[in-house]
C-alpha positions in Angstrom: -49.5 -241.3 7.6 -46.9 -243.6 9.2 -44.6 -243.2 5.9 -45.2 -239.7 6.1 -43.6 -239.2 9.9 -40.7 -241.6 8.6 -39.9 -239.2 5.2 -40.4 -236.0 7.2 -38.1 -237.3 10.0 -35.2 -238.4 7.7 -35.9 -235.0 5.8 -35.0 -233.4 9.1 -32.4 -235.4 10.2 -30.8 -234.8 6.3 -30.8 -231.3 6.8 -29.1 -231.5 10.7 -26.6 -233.7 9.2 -25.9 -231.4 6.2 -25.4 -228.1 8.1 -23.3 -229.8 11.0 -21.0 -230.8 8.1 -21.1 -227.7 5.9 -20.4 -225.7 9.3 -23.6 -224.0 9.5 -24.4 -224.8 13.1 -22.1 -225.8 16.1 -22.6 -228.2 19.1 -21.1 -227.5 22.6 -20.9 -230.2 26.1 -20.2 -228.3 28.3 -22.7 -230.0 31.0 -25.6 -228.9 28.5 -26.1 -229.0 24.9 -25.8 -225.3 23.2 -26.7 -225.4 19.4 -25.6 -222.4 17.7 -26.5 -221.5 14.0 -24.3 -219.9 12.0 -26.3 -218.0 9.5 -23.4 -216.3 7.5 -22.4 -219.6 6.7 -25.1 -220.8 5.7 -25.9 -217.2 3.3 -22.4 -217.7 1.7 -22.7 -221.2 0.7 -26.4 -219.9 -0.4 -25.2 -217.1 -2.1 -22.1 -219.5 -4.4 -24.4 -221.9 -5.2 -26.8 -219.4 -6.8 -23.5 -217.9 -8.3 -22.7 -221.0 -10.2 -26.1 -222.0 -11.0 -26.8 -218.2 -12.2 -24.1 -218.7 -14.6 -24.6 -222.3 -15.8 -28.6 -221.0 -16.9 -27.2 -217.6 -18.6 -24.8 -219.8 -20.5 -28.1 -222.6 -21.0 -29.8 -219.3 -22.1 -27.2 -218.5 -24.6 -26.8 -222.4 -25.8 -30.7 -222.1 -26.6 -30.9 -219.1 -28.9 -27.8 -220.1 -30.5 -29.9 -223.5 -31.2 -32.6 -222.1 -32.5 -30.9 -220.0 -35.0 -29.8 -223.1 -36.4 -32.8 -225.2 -36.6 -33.9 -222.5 -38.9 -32.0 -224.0 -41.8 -34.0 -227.1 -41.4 -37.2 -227.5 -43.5 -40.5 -229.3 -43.0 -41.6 -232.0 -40.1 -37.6 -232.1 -39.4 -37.8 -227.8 -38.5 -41.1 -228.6 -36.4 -39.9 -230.9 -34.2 -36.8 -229.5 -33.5 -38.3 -226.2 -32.7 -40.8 -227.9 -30.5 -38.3 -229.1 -28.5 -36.9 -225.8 -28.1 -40.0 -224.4 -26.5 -40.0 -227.2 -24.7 -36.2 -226.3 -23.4 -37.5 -223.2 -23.2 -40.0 -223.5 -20.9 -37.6 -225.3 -18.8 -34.9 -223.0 -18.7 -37.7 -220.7 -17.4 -38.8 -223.0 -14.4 -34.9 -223.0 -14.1 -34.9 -219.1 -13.7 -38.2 -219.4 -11.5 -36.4 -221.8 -9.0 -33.3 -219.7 -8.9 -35.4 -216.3 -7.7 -36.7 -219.3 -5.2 -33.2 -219.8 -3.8 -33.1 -216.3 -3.4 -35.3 -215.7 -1.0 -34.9 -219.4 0.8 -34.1 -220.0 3.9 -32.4 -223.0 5.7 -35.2 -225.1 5.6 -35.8 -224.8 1.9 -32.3 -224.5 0.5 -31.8 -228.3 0.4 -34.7 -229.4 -1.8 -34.5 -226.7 -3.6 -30.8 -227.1 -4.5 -31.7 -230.9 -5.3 -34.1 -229.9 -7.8 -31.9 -227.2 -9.6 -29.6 -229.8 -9.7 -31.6 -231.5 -11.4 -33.3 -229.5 -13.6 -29.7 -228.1 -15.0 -29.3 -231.6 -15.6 -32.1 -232.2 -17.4 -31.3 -229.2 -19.7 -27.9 -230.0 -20.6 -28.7 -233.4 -21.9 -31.5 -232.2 -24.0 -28.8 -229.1 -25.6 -27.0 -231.5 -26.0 -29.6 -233.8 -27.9 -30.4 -230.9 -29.6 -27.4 -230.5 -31.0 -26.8 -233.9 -32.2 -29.8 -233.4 -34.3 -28.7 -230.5 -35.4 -25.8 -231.5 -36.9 -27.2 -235.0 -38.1 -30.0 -232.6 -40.1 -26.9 -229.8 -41.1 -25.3 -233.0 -43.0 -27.9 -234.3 -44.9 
């Protein structure tokens, strides 16, 4: 429970930190403390990230049925495994889709994790294209 307190304080304090720097919220003295969000800010930083992100997973999109047009040249165990890691990109690039509709509709509180784990699902996609088409071209020589 203790551990719990400590990740969700840091997780708060993370996201304070973050918006002070990227500008999304202001701090006055003048004898008080006036906190003012700036939510347009925060939308258009929102609304790039999804941008870039949008485009990196129609060009993933692209990669992948490009990729599976040429694993059909392959034969036997070599074509099955190959096109089981397609589906298996696939299904990621989907989740990938699924989390961008999620930015979408997030608000301050969410954006952060969920930018974190775009990040690193786009990640996670690009290594296995590129995987992909190292096989590819290993099985294209043979």
């Amino acid at each position: 429970m203790k551990n719990l307190l400590v990740i969700g304080f840091v997780l708060i304090v993370a996201v304070a930190a973050l918006g002070y720097w990227r500008g999304w919220f202001t701090m006055t003295k003048e004898g008080k403390v006036d906190v003012q969000v700036d939510s347009a800010k925060f939308e258009q930083d929102k609304e790039a990230f999804g941008k870039t992100v949008g485009e990196k997973a129609k060009a993933m999109k692209e990669q992948v049925s490009n990729l599976w047009q040429r694993s059909e040249v392959l034969t036997g165990d070599e074509k099955a495994n190959v096109q089981k890691e397609l589906a298996d990109l696939k299904a990621k690039h989907e989740r990938l889709e699924q989390q961008i509709k999620e930015l979408n509709d997030a608000g301050q509180n969410r954006f952060e994790s969920l930018k974190r784990d775009l990040s690193k699902t786009l990640e996670e996609v690009e290594t296995k294209i590129e995987e992909l088409k190292k096989k590819l071209e290993k099985g294209k020589e043979k």
